[in-house]
DRENTORDREN-772095 format. One record per residue (C-alpha): residue number from 1; residue in three letters; x, y, z. Coordinates in Angstrom, 2 decimals. Example, Ala and Ser with C-alpha at 12.3 -4.5 7.8 and 13.67 -1.06 7.14 Angstrom:
2
<num 1 | residuo ALA | x 12.30 | y -4.50 | z 7.80>;
<num 2 | residuo SER | x 13.67 | y -1.06 | z 7.14>;
***
This chain:
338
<num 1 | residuo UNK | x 120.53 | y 123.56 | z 131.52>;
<num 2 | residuo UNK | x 120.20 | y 119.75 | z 131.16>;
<num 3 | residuo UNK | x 121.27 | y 117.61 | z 134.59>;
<num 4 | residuo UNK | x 124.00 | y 115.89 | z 132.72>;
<num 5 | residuo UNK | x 125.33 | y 119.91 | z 131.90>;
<num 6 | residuo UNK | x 125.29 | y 120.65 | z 135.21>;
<num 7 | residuo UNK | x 127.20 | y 117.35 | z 136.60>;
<num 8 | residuo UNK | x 129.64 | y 117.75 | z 133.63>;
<num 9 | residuo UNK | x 130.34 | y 121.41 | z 134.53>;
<num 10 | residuo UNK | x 130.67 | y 120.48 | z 138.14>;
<num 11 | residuo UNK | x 133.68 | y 117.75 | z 137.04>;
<num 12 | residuo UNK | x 134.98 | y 120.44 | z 134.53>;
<num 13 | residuo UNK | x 135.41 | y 122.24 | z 137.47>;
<num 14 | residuo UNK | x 132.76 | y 125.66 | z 136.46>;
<num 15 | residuo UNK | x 130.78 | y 127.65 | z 138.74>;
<num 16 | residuo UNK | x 126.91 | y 125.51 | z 138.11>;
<num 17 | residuo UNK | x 123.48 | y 127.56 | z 138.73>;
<num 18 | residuo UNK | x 123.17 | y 124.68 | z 141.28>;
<num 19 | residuo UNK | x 124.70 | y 122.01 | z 142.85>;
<num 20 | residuo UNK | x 124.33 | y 118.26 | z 141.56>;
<num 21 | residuo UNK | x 123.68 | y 115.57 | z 143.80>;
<num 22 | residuo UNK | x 122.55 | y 111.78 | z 144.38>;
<num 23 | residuo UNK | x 120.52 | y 110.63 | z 147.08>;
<num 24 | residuo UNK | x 120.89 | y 106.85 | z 147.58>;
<num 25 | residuo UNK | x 119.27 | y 105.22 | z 150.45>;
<num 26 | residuo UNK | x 118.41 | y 101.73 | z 151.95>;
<num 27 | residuo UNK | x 115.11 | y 100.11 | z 151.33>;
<num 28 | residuo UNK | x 114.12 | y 100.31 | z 154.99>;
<num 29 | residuo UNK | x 114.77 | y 104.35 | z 155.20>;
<num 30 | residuo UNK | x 112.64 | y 104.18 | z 151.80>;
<num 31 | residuo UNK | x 110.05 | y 102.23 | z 153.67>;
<num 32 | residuo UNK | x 109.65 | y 104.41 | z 156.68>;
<num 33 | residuo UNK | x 109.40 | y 107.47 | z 154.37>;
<num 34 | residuo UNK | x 106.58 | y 105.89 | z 152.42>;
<num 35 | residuo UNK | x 105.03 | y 105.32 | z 155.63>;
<num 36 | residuo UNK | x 105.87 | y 109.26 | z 157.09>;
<num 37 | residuo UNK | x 103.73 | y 110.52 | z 153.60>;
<num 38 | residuo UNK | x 101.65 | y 107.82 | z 152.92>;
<num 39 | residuo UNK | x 102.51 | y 107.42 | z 149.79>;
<num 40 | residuo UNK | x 105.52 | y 106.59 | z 147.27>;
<num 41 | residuo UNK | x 105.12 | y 110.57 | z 146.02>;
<num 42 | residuo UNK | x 108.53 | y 111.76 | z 147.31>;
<num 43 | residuo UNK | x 110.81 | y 110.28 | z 145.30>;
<num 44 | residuo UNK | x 109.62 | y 112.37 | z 142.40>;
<num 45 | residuo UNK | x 110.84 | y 115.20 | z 143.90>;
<num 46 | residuo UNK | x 114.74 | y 113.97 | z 144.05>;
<num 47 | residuo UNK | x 115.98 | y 114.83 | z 140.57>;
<num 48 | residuo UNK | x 117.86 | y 112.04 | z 138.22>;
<num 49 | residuo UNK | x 121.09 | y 113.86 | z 137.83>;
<num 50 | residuo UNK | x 123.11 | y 110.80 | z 137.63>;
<num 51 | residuo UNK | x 121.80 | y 107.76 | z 136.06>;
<num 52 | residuo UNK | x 123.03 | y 104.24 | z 136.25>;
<num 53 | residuo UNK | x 123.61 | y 101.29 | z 134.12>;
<num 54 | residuo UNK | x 125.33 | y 98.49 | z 133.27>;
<num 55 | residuo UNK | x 126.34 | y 95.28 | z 131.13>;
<num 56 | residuo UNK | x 128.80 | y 93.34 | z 133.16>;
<num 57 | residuo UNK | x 127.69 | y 90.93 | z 136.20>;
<num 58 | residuo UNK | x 130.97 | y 91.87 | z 138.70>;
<num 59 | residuo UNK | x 128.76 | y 90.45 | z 141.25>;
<num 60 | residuo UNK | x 128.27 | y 86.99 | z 139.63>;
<num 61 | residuo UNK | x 127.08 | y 84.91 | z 142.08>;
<num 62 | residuo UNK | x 124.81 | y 81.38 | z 142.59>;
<num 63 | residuo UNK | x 123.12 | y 80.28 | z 145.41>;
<num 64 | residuo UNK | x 124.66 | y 76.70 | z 147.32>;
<num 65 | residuo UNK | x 122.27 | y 76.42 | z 149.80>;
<num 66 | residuo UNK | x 120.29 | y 78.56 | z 152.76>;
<num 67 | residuo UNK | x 121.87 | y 81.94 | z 152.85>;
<num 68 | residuo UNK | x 124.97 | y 80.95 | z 150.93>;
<num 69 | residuo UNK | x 126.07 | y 81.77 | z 147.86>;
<num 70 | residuo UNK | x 129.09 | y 81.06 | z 145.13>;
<num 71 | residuo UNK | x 130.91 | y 83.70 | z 143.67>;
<num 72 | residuo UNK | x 132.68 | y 83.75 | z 140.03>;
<num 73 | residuo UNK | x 136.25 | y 83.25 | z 141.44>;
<num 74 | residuo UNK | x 134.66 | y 80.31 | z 143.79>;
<num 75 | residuo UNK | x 134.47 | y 82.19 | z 147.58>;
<num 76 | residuo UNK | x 131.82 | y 80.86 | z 149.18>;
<num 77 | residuo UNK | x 129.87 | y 83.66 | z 151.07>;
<num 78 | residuo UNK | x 127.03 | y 83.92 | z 153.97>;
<num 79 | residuo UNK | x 123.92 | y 86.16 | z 153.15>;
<num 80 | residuo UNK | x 122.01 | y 85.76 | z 155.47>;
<num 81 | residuo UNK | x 123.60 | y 88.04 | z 157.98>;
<num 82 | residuo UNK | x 124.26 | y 91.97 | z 158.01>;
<num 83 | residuo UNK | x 126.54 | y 92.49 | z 156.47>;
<num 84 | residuo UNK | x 126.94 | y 90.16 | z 153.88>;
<num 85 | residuo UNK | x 130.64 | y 88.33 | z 154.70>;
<num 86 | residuo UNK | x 133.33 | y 85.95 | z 152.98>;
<num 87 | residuo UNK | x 133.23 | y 82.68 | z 154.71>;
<num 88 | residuo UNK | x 135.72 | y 80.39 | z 152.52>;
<num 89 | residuo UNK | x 137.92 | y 82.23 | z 150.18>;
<num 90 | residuo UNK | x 138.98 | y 80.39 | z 146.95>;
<num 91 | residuo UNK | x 142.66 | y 80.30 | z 147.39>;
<num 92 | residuo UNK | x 143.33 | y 79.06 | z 150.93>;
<num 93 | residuo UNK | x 147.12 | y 79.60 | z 150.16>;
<num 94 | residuo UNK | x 149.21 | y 82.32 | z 148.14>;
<num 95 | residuo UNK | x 149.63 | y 79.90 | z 145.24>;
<num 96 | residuo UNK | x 147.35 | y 79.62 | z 141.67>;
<num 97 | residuo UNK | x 148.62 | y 75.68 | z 141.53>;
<num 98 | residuo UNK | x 145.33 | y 74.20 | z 140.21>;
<num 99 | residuo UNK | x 142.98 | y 77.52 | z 139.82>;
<num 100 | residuo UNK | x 142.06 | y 79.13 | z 136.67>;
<num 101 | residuo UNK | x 140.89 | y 82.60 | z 136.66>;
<num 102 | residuo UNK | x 137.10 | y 83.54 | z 135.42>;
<num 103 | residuo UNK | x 136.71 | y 84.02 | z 132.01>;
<num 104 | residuo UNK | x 135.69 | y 87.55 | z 131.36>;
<num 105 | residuo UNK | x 132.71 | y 86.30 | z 129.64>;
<num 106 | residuo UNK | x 131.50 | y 84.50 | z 131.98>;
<num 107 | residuo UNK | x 130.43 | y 88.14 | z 133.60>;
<num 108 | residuo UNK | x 129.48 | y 89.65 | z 130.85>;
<num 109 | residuo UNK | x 125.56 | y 89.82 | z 129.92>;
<num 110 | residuo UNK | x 123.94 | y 91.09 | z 126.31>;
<num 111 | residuo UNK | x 120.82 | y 91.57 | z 127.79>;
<num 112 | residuo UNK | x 121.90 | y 93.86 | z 130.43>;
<num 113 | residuo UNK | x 123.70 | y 95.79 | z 128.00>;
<num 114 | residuo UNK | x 120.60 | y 95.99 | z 125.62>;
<num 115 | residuo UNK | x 118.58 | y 97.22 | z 128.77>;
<num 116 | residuo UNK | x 121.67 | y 99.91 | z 129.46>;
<num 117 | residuo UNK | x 121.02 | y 101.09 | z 125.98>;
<num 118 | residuo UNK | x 117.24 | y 101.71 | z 126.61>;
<num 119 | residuo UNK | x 118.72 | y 103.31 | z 129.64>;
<num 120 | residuo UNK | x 120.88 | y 105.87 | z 127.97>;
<num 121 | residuo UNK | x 118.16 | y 106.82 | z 125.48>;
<num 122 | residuo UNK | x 115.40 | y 107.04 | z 127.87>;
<num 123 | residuo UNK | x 117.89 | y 109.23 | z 130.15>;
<num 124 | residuo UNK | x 119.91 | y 111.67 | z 127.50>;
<num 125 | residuo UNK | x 119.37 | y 114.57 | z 129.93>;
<num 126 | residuo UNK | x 120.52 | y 113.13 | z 132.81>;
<num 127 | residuo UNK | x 124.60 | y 112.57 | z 133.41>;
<num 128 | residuo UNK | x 124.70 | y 108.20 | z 132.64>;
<num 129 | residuo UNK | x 127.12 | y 106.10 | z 134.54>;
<num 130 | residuo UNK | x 128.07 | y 102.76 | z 133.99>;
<num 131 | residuo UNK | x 128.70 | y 100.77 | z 137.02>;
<num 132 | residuo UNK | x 131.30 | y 98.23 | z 137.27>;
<num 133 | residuo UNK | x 131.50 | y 97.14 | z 141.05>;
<num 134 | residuo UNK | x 134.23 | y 96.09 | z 143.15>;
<num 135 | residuo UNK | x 137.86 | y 96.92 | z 141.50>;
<num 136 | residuo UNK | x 141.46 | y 95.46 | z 141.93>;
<num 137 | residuo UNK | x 142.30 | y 95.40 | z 145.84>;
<num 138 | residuo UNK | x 138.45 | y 94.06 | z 146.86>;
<num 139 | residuo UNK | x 138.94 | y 91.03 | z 144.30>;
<num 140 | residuo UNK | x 142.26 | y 90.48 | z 146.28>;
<num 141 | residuo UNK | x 140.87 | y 89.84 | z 149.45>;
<num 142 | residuo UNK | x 137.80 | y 88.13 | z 147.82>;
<num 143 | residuo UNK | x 140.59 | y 85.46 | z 146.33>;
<num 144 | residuo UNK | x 142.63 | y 85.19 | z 149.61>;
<num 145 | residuo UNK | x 140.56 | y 86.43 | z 152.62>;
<num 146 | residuo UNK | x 140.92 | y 90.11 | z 154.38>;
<num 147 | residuo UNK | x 143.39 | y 89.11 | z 156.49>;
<num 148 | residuo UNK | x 145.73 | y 86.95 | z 154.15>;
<num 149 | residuo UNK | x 145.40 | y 89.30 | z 151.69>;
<num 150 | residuo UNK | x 147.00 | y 92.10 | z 154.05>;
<num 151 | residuo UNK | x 149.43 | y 89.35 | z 154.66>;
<num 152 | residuo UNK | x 150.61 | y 88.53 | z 151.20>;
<num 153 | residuo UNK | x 151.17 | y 92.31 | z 150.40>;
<num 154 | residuo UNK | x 153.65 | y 91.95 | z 152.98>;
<num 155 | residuo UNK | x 154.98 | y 88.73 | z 153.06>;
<num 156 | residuo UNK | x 154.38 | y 87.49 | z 149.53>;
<num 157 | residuo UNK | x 154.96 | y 90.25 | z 147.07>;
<num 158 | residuo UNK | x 155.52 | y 88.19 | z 144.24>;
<num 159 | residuo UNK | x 151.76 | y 86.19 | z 144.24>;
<num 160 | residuo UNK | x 149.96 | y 89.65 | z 145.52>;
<num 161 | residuo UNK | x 151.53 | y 91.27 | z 142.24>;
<num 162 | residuo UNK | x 150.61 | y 88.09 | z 140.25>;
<num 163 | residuo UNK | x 146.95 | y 88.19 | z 141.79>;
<num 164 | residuo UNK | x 146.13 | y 92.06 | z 140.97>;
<num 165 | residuo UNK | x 148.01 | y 91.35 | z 137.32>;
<num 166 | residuo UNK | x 145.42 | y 88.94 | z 136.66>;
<num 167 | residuo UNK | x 142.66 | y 90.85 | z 138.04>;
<num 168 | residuo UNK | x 143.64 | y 93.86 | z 136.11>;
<num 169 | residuo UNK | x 143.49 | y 91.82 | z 132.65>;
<num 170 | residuo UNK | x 140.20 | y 90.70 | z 133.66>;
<num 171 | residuo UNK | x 138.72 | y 94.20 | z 134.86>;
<num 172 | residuo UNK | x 140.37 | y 95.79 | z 130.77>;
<num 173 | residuo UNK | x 137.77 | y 93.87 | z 129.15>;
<num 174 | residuo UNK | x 135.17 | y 94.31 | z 131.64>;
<num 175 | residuo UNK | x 135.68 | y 98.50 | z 129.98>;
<num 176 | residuo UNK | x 136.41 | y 97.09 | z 126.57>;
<num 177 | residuo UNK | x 133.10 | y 95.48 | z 126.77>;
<num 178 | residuo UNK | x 131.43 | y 98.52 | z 128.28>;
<num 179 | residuo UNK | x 133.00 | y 101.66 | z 126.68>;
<num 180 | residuo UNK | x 130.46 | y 101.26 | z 123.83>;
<num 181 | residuo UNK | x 127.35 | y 101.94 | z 125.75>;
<num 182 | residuo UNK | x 126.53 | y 106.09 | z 125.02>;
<num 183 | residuo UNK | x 127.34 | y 106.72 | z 129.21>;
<num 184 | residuo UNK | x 129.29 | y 109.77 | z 130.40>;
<num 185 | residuo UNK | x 131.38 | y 107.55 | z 133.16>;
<num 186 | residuo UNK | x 132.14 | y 104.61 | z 134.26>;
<num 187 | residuo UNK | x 131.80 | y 103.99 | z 137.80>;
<num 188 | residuo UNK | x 134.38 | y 101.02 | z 140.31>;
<num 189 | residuo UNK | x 134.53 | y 100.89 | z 143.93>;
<num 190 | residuo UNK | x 137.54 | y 99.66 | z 145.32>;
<num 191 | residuo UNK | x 138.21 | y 100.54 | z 149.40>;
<num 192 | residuo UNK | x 141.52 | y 101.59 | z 149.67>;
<num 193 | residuo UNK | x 141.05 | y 103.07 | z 153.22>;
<num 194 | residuo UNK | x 139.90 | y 102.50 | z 156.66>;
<num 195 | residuo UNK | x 139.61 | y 104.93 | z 159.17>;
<num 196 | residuo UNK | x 143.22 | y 105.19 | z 159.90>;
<num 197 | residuo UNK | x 144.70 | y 105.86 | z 156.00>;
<num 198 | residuo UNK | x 145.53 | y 103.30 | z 153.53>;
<num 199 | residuo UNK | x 144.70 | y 100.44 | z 154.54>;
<num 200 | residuo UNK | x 147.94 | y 98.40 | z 152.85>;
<num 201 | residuo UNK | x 150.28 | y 101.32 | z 153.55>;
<num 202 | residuo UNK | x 150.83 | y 104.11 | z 150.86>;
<num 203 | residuo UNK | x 154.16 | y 102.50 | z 149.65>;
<num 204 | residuo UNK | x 152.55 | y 99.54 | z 149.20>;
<num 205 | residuo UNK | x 149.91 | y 101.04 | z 147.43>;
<num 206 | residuo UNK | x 151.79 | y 102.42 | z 145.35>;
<num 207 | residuo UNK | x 153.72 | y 99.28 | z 143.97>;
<num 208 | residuo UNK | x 150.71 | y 96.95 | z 143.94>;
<num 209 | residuo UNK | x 147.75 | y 99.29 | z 143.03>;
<num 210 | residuo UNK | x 148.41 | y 102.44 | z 141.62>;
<num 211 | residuo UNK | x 150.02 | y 101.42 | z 137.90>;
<num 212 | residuo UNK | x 147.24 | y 99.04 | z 137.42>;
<num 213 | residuo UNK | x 144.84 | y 101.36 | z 138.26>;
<num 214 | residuo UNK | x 146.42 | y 103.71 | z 135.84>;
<num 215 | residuo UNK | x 145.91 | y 101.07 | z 133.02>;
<num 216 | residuo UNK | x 142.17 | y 101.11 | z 133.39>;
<num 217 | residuo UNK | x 141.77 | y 104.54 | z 133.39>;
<num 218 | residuo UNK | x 144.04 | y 105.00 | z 130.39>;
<num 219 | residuo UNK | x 141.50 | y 102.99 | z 128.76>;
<num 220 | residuo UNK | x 138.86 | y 104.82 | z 129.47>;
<num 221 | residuo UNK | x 140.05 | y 107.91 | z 128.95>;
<num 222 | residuo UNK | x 140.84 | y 106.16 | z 125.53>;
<num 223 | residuo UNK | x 137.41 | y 105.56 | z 124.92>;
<num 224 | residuo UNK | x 136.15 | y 108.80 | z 125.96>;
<num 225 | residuo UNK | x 135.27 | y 108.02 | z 129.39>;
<num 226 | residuo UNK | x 135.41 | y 110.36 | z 132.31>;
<num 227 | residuo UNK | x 136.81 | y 107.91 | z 135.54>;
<num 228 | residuo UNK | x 134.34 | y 107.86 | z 138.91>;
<num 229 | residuo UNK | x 136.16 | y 105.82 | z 141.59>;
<num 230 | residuo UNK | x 134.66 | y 105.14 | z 144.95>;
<num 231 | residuo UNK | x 136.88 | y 104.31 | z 147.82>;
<num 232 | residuo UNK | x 135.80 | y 104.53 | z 151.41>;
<num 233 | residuo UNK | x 137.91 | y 105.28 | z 154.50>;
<num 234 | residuo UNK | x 141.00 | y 108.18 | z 154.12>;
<num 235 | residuo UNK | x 143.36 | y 108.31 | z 150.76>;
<num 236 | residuo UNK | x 144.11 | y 111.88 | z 151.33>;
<num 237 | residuo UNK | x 147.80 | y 110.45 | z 151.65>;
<num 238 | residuo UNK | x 148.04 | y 109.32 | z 148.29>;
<num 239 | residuo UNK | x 145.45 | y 112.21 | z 146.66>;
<num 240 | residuo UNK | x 148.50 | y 113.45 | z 144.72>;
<num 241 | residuo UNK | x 148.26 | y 110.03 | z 142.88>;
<num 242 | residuo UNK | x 145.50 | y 109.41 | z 142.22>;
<num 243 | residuo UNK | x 145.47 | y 112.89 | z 140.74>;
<num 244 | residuo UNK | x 148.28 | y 111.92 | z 138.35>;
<num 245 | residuo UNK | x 146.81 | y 108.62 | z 137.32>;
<num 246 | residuo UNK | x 143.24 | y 110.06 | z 136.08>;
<num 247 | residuo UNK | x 140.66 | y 109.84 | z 138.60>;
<num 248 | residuo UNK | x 138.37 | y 112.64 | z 137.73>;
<num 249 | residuo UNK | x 135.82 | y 111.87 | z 140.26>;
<num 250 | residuo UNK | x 136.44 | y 110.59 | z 144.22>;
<num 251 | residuo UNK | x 133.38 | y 109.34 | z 145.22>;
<num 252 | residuo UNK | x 132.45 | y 108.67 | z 148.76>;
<num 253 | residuo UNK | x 134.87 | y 111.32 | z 150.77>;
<num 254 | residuo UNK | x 134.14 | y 109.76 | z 154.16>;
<num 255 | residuo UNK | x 134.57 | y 113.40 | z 156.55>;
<num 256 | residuo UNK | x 135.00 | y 111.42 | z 159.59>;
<num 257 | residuo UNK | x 138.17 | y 109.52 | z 158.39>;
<num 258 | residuo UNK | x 141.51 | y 111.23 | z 158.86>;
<num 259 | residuo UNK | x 142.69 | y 113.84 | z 156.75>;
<num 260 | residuo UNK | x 139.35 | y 113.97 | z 154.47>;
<num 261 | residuo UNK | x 137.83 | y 117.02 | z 156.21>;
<num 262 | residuo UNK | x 135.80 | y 118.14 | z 152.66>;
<num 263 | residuo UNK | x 136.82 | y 121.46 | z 153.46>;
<num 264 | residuo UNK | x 140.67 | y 121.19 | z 153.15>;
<num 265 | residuo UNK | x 140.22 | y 118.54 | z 150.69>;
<num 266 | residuo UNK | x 138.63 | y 121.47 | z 148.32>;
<num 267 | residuo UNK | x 141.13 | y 124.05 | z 149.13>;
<num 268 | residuo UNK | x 144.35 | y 121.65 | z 148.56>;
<num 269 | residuo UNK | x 143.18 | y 119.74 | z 145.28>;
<num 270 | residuo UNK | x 139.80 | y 121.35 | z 144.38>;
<num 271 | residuo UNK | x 140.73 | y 122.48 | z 140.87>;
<num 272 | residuo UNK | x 142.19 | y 119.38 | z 140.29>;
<num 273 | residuo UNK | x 139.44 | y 116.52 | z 141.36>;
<num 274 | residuo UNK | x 135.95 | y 116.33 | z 141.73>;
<num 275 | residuo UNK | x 134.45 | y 115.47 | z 145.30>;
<num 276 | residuo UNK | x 131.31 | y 113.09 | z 145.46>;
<num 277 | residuo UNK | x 129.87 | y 112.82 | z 148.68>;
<num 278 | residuo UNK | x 130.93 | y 114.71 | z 151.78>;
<num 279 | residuo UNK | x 128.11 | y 114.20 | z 154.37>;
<num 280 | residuo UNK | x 128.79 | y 112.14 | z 156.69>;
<num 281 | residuo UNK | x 127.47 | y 109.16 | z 157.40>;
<num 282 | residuo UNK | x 129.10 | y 108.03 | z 160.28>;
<num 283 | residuo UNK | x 128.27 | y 110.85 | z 162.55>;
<num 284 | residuo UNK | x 126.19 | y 113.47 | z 161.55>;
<num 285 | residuo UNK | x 123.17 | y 111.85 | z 159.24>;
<num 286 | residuo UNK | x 122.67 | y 109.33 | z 162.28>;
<num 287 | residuo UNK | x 123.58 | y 111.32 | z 165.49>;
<num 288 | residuo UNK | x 123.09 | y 115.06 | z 164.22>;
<num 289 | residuo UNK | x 119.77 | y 117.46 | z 164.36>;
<num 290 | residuo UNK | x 117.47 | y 117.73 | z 161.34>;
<num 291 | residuo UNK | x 119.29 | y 121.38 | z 161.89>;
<num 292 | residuo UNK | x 122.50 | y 120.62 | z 162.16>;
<num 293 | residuo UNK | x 121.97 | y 118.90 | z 158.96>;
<num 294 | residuo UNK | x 120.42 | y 121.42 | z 157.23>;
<num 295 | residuo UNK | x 123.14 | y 123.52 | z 157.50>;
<num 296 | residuo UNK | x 126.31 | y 121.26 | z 156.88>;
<num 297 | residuo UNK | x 124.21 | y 120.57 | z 153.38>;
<num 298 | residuo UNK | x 123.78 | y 124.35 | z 152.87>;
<num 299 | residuo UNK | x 127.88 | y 124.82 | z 153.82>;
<num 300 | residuo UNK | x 128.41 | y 121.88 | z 151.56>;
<num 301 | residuo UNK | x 126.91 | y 123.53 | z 148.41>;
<num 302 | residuo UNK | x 128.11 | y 126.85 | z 149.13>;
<num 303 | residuo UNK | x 132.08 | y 126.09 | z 150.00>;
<num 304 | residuo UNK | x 132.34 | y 122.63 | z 148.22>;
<num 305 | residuo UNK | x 130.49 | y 123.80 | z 145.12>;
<num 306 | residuo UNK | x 131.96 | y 127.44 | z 144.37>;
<num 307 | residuo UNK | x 134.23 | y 127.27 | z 140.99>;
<num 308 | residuo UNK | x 132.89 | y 123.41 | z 140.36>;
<num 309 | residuo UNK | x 134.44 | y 120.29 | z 141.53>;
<num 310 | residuo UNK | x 131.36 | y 118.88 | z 143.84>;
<num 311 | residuo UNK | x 128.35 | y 116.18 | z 143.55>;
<num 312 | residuo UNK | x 126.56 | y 116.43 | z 146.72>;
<num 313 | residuo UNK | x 126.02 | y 112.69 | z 148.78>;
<num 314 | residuo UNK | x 125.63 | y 111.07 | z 151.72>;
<num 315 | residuo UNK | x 128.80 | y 109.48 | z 151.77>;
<num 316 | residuo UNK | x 127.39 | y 106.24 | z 152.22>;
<num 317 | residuo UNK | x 123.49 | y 105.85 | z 151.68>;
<num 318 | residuo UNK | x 121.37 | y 106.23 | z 154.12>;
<num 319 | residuo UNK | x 120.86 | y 103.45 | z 156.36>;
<num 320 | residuo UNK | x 118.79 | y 101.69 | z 158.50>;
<num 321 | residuo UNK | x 119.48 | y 103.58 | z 161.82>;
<num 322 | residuo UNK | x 118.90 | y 106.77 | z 160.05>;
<num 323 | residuo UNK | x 116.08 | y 108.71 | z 162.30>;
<num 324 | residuo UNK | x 112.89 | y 109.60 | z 159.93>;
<num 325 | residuo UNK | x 112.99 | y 113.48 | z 161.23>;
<num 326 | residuo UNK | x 117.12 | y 113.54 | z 159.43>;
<num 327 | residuo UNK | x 115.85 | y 111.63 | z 156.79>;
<num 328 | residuo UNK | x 113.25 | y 114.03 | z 156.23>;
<num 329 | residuo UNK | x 115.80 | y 117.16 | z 157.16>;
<num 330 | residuo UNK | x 118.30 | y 115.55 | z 153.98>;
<num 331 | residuo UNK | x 115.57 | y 115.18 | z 151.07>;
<num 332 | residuo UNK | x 114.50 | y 118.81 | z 152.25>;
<num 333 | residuo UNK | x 117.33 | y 120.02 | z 152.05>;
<num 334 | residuo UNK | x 118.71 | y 118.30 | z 149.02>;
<num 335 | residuo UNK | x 115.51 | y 118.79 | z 147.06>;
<num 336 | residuo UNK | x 114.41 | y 121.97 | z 148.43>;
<num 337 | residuo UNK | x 115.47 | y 125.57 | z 147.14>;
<num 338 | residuo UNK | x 119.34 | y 126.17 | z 147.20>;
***
């Protein structure tokens, strides 16, 4: 079998030979593994099940001075620090008197979607994804703040509709423009939780989020696009919908936020969604044992993986504080016979 059969049987929910799985890490862990081998070797051995491209800029951005940059909406940001943080959002109050929303062209770039194209034909046996960055409710807050943002859902309905209305029209042609690249999926990120559950309230969620979500991935499902969605934090609350809207793949599934035990998550909506992710990143990868490791990633194919519905992850990739010995315990174990 081909990767890309093997990830597609995985989201059509069959039983696979073996598990897919991505294995994204920070450049520092990459560093301090070149450094363990003594050599760049390794990575060969982590296979390219899922390959990325893409043709639209989300991230637009120009630099203002020392570790500051502009974004496309006009938030000024601070880079310079970890992590990377909003310092003066574009609209300091919940009105649009005197602002003008992006064109969509302004993100969009030919000669990343000629490289995507190499991409795709270079990588037919691997399963292609076209990422598209930050979705709906993290444009919000980029426009208003965090904190006003979470304010306006509340106290200002109206604009907060307004605001993810315009986004929404913005984030149809970012897909128009992309559905024509040869991918499998197209990839957004949008945090809808913290650790707690949704982070505006399900309700709210609901009203604001959910039926323009369920635009986008009409349209991709349109244009013959399977839907990957990355949220961090817990939505088991609101599973059910996002379900019925589309999603076919959940990526992230943050363990150590409430209600997303993996586990239960499989046995309630298994046949229904595919997981991405599942080890977690918060607790085990930097506080376990290379053993304890090993065998959450052996439970994790076996239970998570049986009758399809899995992509094996970190859910977040690995980071800095990651010790080399679990570092080395997770490419073994990912790479290593099932």
């Amino acid at each position: 079998m081909e990767l890309r059969d093997i990830v597609l049987d995985q989201i059509r929910h069959r039983q696979t030979p073996v598990v897919p799985y991505s294995l994204p890490m920070d450049e520092e862990v990459q560093h301090k593994l070149d450094a363990h081998y003594g050599d760049r070797d390794w990575r060969a051995r982590i296979k390219p099940y899922i390959v990325y491209c893409g043709a639209v800029d989300t991230d637009w951005q120009e630099p203002i001075g020392p570790g500051k940059v502009r974004d496309a909406y006009g938030g000024t940001w601070r880079t310079d620090q970890r992590p990377w943080h909003l310092e003066t959002p574009p609209l300091a109050e919940p009105s649009f008197d005197g602002y003008e929303f992006p064109r969509p062209e302004k993100f969009f770039r030919p000669d990343w979607k000629a490289k995507a194209a190499e991409t795709c034909a270079a990588n037919k046996g691997s399963f292609l994804v076209a990422n598209l960055g930050w979705g709906l409710f993290e444009r919000s807050w980029n426009l208003r703040g965090y904190e006003n943002a979470l304010v306006d859902a509340l106290a200002e309905p109206e604009f907060y509709e307004e605001m993810l209305e315009q986004l929404m029209r913005l984030y149809l042609e970012f897909v128009r423009y992309t559905v024509d690249l040869p991918v499998d999926a197209i990839l957004f990120g949008d945090d809808w939780g913290d650790q707690r559950g949704v982070t505006i309230g399900a309700e709210r969620w609901r009203r604001f989020i959910k039926p323009r979500w369920a635009r986008i991935y009409a349209d991709m499902h349109r244009a013959g696009k399977l839907v990957m969605h990355h949220s961090c934090g817990s939505v088991a609350e609101i599973l059910p919908d996002i379900i019925e809207i589309g999603m076919d793949v959940l990526e992230s599934c943050q363990p150590e936020a409430a209600g997303m035990n993996p586990y239960e998550l499989k046995r309630r909506w298994g046949d229904k969604i595919t997981f991405w992710g599942c080890l977690g990143s918060q607790g085990l990868i930097p506080h376990g044992t290379p053993d304890q490791l090993r065998a959450e990633v052996h439970r994790l194919r076996r239970d998570m993986g049986r009758g399809g519905g899995f992509i094996l992850a970190p859910a977040k990739p690995l980071q800095p504080e990651t010790p080399v010995a679990n570092a080395l315990a997770i490419l073994d174990a990912f790479t290593g016979p099932t």
